[in-house]
One Martini backbone bead per residue (centre of mass of N, CA, C, O) as a GRO file, in nm:
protein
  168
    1UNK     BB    1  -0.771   4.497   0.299
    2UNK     BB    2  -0.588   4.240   0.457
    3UNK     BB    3  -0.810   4.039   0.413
    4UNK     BB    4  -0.859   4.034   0.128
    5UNK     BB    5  -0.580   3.960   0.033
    6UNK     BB    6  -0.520   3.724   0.184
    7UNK     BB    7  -0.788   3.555   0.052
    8UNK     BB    8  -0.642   3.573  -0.211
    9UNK     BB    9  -0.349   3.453  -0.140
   10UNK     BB   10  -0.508   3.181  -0.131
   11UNK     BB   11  -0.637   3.121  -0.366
   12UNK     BB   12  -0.361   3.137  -0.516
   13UNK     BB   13  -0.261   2.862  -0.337
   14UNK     BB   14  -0.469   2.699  -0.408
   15UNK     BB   15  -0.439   2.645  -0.721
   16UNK     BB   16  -0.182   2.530  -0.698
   17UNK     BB   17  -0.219   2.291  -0.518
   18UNK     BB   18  -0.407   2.167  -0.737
   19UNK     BB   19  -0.187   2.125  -0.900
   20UNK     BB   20   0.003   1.960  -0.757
   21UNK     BB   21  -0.193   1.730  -0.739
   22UNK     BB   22  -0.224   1.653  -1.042
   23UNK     BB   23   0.028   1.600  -1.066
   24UNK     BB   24   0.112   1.376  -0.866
   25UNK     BB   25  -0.109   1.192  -0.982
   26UNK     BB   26   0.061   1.124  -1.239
   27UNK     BB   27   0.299   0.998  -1.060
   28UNK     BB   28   0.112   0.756  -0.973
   29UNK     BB   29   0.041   0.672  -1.282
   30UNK     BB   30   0.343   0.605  -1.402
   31UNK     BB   31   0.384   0.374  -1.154
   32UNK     BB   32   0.157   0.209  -1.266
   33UNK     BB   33   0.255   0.155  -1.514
   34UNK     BB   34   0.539   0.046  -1.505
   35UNK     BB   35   0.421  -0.201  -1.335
   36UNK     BB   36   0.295  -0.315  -1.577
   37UNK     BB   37   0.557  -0.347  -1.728
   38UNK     BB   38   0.663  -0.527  -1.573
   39UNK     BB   39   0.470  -0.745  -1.496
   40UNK     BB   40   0.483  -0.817  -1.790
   41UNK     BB   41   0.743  -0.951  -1.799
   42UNK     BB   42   0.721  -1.178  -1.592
   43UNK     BB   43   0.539  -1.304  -1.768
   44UNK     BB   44   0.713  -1.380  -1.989
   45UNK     BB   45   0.939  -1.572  -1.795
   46UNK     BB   46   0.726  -1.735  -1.718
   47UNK     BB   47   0.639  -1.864  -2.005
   48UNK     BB   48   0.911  -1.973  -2.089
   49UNK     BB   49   0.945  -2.148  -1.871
   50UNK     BB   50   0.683  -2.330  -1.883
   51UNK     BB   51   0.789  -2.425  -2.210
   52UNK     BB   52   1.057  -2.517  -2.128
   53UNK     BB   53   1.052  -2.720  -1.832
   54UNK     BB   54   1.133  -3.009  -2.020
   55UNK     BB   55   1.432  -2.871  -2.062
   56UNK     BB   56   1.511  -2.948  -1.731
   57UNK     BB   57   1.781  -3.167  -1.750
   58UNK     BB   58   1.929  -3.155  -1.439
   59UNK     BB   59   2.101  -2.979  -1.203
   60UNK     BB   60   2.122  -2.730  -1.318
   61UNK     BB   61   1.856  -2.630  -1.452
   62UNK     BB   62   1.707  -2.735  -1.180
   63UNK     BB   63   1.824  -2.459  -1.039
   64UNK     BB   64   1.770  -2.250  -1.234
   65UNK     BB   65   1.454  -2.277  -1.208
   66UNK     BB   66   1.426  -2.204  -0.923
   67UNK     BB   67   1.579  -1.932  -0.939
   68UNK     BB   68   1.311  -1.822  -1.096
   69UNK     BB   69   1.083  -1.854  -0.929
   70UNK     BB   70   1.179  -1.708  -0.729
   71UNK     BB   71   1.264  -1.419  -0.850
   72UNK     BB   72   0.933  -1.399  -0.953
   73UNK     BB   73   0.829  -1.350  -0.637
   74UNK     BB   74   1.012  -1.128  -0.558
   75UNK     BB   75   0.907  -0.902  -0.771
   76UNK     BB   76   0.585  -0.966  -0.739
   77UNK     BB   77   0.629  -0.836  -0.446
   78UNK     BB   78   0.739  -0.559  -0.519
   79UNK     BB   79   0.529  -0.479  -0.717
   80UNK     BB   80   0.248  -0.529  -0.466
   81UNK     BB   81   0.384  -0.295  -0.238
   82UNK     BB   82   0.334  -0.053  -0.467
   83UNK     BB   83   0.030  -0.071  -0.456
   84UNK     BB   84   0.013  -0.011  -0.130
   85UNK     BB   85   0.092   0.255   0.018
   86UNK     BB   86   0.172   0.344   0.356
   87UNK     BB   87   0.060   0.614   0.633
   88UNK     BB   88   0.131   0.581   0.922
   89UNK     BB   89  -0.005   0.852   1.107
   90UNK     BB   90  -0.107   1.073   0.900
   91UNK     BB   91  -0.449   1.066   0.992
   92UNK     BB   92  -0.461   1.056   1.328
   93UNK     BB   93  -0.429   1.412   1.409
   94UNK     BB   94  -0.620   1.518   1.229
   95UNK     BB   95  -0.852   1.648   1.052
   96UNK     BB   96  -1.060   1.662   0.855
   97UNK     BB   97  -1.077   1.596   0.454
   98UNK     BB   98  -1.212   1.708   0.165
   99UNK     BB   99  -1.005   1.590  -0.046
  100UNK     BB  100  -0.990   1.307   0.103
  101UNK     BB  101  -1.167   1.033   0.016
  102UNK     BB  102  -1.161   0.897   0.307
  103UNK     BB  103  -1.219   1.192   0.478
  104UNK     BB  104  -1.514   1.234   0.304
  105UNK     BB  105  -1.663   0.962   0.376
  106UNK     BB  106  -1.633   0.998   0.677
  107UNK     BB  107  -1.799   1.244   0.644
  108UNK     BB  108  -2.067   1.423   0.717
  109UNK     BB  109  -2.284   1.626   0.574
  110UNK     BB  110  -2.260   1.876   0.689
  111UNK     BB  111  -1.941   1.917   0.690
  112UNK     BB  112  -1.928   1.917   0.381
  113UNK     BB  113  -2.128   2.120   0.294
  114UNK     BB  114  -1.973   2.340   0.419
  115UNK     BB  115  -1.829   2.628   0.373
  116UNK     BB  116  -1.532   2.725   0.356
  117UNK     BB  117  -1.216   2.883   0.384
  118UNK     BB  118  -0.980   2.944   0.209
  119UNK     BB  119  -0.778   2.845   0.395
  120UNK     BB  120  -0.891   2.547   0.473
  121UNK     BB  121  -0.838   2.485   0.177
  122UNK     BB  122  -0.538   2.511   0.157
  123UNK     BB  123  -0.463   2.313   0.373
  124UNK     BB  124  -0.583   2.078   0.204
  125UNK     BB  125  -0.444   2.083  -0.041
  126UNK     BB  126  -0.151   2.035   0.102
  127UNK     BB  127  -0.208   1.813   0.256
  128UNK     BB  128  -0.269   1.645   0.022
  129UNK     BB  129   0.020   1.678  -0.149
  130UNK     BB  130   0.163   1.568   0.121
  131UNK     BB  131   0.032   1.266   0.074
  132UNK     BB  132   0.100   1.235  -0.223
  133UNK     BB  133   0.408   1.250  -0.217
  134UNK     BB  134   0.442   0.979  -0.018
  135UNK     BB  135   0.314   0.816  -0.191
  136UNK     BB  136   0.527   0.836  -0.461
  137UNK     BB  137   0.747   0.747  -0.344
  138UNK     BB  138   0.723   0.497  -0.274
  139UNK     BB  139   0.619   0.339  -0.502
  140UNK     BB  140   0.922   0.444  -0.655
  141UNK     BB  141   1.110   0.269  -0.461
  142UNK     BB  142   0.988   0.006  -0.538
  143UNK     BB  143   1.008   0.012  -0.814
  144UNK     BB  144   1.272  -0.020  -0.830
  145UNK     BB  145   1.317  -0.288  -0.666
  146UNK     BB  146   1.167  -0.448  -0.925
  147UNK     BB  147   1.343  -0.372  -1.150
  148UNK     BB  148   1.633  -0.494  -1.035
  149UNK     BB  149   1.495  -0.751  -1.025
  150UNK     BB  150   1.375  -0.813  -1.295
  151UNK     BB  151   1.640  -0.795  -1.450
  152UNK     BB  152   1.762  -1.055  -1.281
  153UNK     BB  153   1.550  -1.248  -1.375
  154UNK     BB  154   1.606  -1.221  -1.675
  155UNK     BB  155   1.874  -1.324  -1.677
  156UNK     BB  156   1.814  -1.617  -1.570
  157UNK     BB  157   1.635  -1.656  -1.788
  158UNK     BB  158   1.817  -1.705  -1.994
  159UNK     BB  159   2.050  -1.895  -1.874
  160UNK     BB  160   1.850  -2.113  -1.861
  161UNK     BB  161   1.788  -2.118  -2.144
  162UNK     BB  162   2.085  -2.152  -2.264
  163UNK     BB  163   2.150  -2.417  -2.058
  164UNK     BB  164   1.883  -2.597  -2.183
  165UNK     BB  165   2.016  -2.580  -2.478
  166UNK     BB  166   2.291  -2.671  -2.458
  167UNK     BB  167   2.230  -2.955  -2.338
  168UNK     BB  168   2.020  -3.069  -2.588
   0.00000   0.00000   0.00000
């Protein structure tokens, strides 16, 4: 009977945890929405320069173009480094887990195949919650400090536009 229970209580925390990995998963979709609407303002930033790069002329004008030009690489590389985040050590020593896609491939079809128990299921889908949980956590890190670099560079680029009208 105590058998029966735990097996339910597992099953039911098991539908939680694939729940909050599909949670989990939309946050990690919702920082690459992010990271491509900024990504979309740099490139309007960079058209900018582009388009009006011949009416920099003088020492202010081609200093503030340099300044936009390095802080739209600054930006562009925050956030290309929160697309790509690494955790280094999280599963090497862990046993294969079957719901993470890297640790699926990894596994051969035996293994695969084999029905698991519900507790070890259990495990699987917490340790993948806890694994996508810090994925989404550096992400949206990454992503604040792309955020703040680009508001940043948008702003120089307005001076730069500003003062090469100005000059004009």
């Amino acid at each position: 009977m105590r058998k029966q229970r735990d097996v339910e209580a597992a099953r039911q925390d098991l539908t939680v945890g694939m729940h909050a990995i599909t949670e989990i998963n939309h946050a990690i979709r919702y920082a690459d929405t992010k990271a491509a609407a900024l990504a979309a303002v740099l490139a309007l930033g960079v058209t900018v320069l582009a388009g009006r790069r011949g009416d920099a002329v003088g020492l202010l004008p081609n200093a503030l173009l340099s300044v936009c030009l390095c802080a739209t690489l600054v930006s562009a590389a925050l956030l290309a480094v929160g697309q790509a985040p690494r955790l280094r050590g999280v599963r090497s020593a862990r046993r294969p887990n079957r719901i993470a896609f890297p640790s699926l491939a990894a596994m051969d079809w035996a293994e695969v195949s084999t029905l698991p128990q519900p507790v070890t299921q259990r495990e699987d889908v917490w340790r993948q919650a806890g694994d996508l949980a810090a994925i989404a956590v550096v992400k949206f890190r990454w992503l604040h400090r792309a955020m703040i670099s680009t508001i940043c560079t948008q702003a120089i680029v307005l001076i730069w536009l500003a003062v090469t009208t100005w000059l004009r």
